[in-house]
N, C-alpha and C positions, 0 to 999 in steps of 0.2 A: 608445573601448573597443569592441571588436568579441570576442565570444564563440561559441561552438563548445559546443554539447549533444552530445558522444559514444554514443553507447551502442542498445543494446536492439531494437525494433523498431517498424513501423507496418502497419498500424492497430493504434493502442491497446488493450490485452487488460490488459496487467499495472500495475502499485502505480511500476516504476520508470521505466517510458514512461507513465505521465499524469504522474510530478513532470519528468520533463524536458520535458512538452510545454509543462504548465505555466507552466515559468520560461520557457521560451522566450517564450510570449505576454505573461507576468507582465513579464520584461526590456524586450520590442519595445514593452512599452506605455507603458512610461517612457522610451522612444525610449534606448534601447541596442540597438544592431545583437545579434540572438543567433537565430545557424542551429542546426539540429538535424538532425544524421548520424546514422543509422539502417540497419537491414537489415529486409529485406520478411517478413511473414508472411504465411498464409494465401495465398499466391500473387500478392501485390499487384504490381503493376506497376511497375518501378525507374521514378525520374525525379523533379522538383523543384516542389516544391506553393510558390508566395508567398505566404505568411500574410499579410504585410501590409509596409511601406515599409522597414521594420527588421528581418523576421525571413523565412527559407525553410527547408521540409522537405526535405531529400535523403536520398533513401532508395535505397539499393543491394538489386539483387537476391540474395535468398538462395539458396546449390544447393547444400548439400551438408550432413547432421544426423551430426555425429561428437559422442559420449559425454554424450551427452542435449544439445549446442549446436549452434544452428545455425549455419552458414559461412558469409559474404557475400566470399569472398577481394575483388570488387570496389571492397570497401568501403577497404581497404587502399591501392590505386591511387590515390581518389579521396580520400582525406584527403592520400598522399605530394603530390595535387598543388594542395590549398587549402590545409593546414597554414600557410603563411606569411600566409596572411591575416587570420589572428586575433591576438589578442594574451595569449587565454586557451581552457586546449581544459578542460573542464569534463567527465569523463569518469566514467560512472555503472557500480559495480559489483555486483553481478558478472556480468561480460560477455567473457569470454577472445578473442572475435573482437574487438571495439572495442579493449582490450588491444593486443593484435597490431599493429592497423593505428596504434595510436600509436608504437608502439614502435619499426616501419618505416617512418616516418613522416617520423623529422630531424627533428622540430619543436622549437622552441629556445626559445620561451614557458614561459611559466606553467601548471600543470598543477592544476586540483581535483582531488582522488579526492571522488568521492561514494562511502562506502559504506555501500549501505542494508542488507546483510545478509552473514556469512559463507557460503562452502561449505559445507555439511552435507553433504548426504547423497549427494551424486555423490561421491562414494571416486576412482573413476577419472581424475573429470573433476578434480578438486584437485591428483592427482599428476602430470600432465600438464601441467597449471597453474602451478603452485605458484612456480618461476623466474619466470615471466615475472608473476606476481601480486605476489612477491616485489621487481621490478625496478621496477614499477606503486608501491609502497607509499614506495620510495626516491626515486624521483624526480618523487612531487606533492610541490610545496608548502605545500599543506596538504592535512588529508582531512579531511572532514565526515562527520558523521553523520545520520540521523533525529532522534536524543533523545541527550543525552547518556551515558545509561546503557549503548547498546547497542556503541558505540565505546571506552568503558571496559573495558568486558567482553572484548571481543574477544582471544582471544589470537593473532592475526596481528598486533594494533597495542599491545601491549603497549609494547613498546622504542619505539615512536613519539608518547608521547600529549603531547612538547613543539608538536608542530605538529596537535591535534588541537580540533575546533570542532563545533560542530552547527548546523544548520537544520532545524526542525521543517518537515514537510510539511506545504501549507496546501490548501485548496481555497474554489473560490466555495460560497455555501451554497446549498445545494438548494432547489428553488421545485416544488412538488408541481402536480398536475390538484385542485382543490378538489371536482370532481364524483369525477374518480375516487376522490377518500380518502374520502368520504360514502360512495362504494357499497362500498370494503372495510368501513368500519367497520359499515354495516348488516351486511355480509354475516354482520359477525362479531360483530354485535349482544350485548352485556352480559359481552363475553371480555374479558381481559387479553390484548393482542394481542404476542407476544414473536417479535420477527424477525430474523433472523438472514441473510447473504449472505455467498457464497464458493464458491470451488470445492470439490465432493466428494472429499478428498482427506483423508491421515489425519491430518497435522499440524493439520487445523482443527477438530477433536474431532467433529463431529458427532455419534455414538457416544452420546456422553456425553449430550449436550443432548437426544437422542432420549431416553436412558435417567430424563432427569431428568422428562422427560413422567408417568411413572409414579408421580410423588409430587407432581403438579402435580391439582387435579379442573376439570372441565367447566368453572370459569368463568376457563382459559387457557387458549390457542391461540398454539402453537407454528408458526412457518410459516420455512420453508429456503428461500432463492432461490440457484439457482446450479446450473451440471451438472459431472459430474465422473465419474472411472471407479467413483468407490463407490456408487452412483444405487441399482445392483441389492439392493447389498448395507443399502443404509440402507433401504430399502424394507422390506425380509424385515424387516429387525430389526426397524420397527416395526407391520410385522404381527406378529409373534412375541410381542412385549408389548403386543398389544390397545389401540395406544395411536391408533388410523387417525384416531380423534374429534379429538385433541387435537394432533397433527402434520401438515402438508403439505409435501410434498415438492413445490416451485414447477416447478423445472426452469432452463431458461433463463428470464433475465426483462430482457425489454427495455429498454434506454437509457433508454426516453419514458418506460418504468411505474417504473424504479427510485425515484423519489424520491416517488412515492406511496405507496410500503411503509413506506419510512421515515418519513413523517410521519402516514400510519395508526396507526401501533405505539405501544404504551406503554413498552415496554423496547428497547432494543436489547443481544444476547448474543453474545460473541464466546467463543465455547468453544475457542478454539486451544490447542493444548498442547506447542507444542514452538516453539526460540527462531526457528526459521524465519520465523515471523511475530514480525517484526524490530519493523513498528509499528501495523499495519492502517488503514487509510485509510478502510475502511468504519466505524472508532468515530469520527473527526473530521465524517464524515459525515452521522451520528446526531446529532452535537454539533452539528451545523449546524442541526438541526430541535428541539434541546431536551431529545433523549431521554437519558435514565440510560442507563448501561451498564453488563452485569455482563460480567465479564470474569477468565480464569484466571490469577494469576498463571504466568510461567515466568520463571525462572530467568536472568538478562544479557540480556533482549528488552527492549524499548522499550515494551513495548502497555500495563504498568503506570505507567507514565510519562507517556502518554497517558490513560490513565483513571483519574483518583488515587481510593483507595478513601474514600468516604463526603465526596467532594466531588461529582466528575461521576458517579460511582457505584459498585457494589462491585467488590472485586477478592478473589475466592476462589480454597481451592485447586485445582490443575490436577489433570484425570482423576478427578471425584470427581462424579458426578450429583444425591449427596445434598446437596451444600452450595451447588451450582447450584442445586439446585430450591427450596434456602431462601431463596436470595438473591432469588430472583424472586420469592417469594411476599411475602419481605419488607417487597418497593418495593411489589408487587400488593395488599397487605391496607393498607400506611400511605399515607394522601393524603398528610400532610405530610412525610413522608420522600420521596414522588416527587417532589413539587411543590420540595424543596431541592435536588435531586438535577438534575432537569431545569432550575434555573435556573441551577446549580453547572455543570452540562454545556454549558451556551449561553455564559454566561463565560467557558470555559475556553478553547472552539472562540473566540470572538473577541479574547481576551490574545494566541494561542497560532499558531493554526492557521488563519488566513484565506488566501489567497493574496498579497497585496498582505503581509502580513507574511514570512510565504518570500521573497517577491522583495525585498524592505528588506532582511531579514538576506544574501542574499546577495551584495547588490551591496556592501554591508559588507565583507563576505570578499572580493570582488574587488576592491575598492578597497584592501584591505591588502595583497595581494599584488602587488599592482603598485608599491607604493611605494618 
């Protein structure tokens, strides 16, 4: 079996290039041949990384950003000319470039759709899309989902849910600096430490979480990691509401420091509020370290699916600061509700969401489609 990961970009930035890196290493490790085709961000330099005896990164330069996507036309050339070498191209959406170069491609295999989230909110970029997404949707095999909730929901795959499956996204679980989570938790000495990470942007609620600070007193600490174009404006708001004690705005936070926040913390909060955040990978994250998570319902997303309420933690309503700020105080004021919660959360993460179980459920899926 030789497989082909389509899609997205390198170096790693986003939720849909760590789950294809992931299976890649996840597959090569159980010695399955599985390359991963890509386009460059950040200016990286085209050319071919060997991960290891079974798997390589090929990455195509990107030159050209039309309707919020970036273009690798390259990348089209170079699938038309290894295409025949797989026997499965395993293609992550949404990606209208990756699209593209399947499509001109000729390749006469087995097709996955992974799809981890709809179009929202590019209007432009959908209509432009939509055939050739449309053409993508008919000619996988099967298509997968995150959770099975969010591939339900979908109404592009409506008329399709005979060929429709899912694979939880898994990750290794986090192994923290022991010195550095001693020095946050002194820093933040006799707080309820509630943390949250993402980019500043408006679908991840921020807003809100900031706003719940105001009904939260002195013995929580709220702390944001992550940058984003709302930086300026989350700032003001929470100087506005006097809340500068009880909120930090982190900024960027580096790779080495991330998994020390997470097992500093007592809560972990995922304020998103719109189906955009399909499933969030920073709550299986959490679940890797034990924490509860409060989290907004919305409406066809996955992220409640992932977090079930008053097992791995609460699931409140969405754009509401008041019922956020209860949920937090709720798990904050009861040890034994945290302590269920946090052990509900670590269970879940290892039933659910490890990597080695990603990689089993899909070699599942490819194994069926080849039969």
């Amino acid at each position: 079996m030789k497989v082909l990961q389509l899609g997205k970009f390198y170096p790693i930035r986003g939720g849909v290039e760590k789950v294809m890196y992931d299976l890649m290493l996840g597959l090569s490790e159980e010695k399955v041949y599985c390359d991963m085709l890509c386009a460059s961000t950040e200016d990286y330099p085209a050319g071919i990384i060997n991960i290891n005896p079974y798997a390589k990164l090929i990455v195509e330069a990107t030159k050209i950003k039309l309707a919020a996507t970036m273009l690798a036309p390259s990348l089209i050339f170079k699938l038309r000319k290894i295409a025949k070498d797989y026997d499965i191209i395993h293609i992550h959406h949404p990606d209208p470039m990756a699209s593209l170069a399947l499509f001109l491609s000729g390749f006469k295999g087995k097709v996955v759709l992974h799809w981890h989230s709809d179009i929202l909110k590019q209007k432009t970029l959908l209509k432009l899309y939509k055939p050739l997404q449309n053409w993508l949707i008919k000619r996988a095999d099967i298509i997968v989902g995150t959770t099975p909730v969010y591939v339900k929901e979908s109404l592009f795959l409506n008329k399709f849910q005979h060929k429709i499956d899912y694979i939880p996204i898994g990750v290794e679980p986090l192994i923290a600096d022991k010195g550095k989570v001693d020095k946050l938790k002194h820093k933040y000495k006799n707080k309820h430490i509630v943390f949250s990470l993402g980019r500043l942007v408006e679908y991840k609620g921020y807003e809100y979480l900031i706003k719940a600070a105001q009904y939260l007193d002195e013995n929580y600490q709220i702390i944001i990691g992550g940058k984003g174009p709302l930086m300026e404006s989350l700032t003001n708001l929470i100087a506005e509401l006097g809340v500068q004690n009880r909120v930090t705005l982190l900024g960027f936070v580096d790779d080495d420091d991330i998994s020390d926040y997470f097992e500093a913390c007592d809560i972990f909060c995922l304020s998103s509020i719109w189906k955009t955040e399909a499933f969030a990978i920073v709550q299986i994250e959490a679940m890797s370290c034990g924490k509860p998570i409060v989290s907004a319902h919305i409406p066809g997303s996955g992220v409640g699916w992932v977090n079930q309420n008053e097992v791995s933690g609460l699931v409140v309503e969405s754009e509401n600061d008041v019922v956020l700020a209860e949920a937090i105080k709720r798990i904050g004021a009861d040890a034994n509700l945290h302590k269920k919660l946090s052990e509900g959360s670590k269970k879940r993460y290892e039933e659910y969401f490890t990597r080695k179980k990603m990689t089993e459920k899909c070699l599942d899926i490819y194994r069926d489609v080849l039969k």
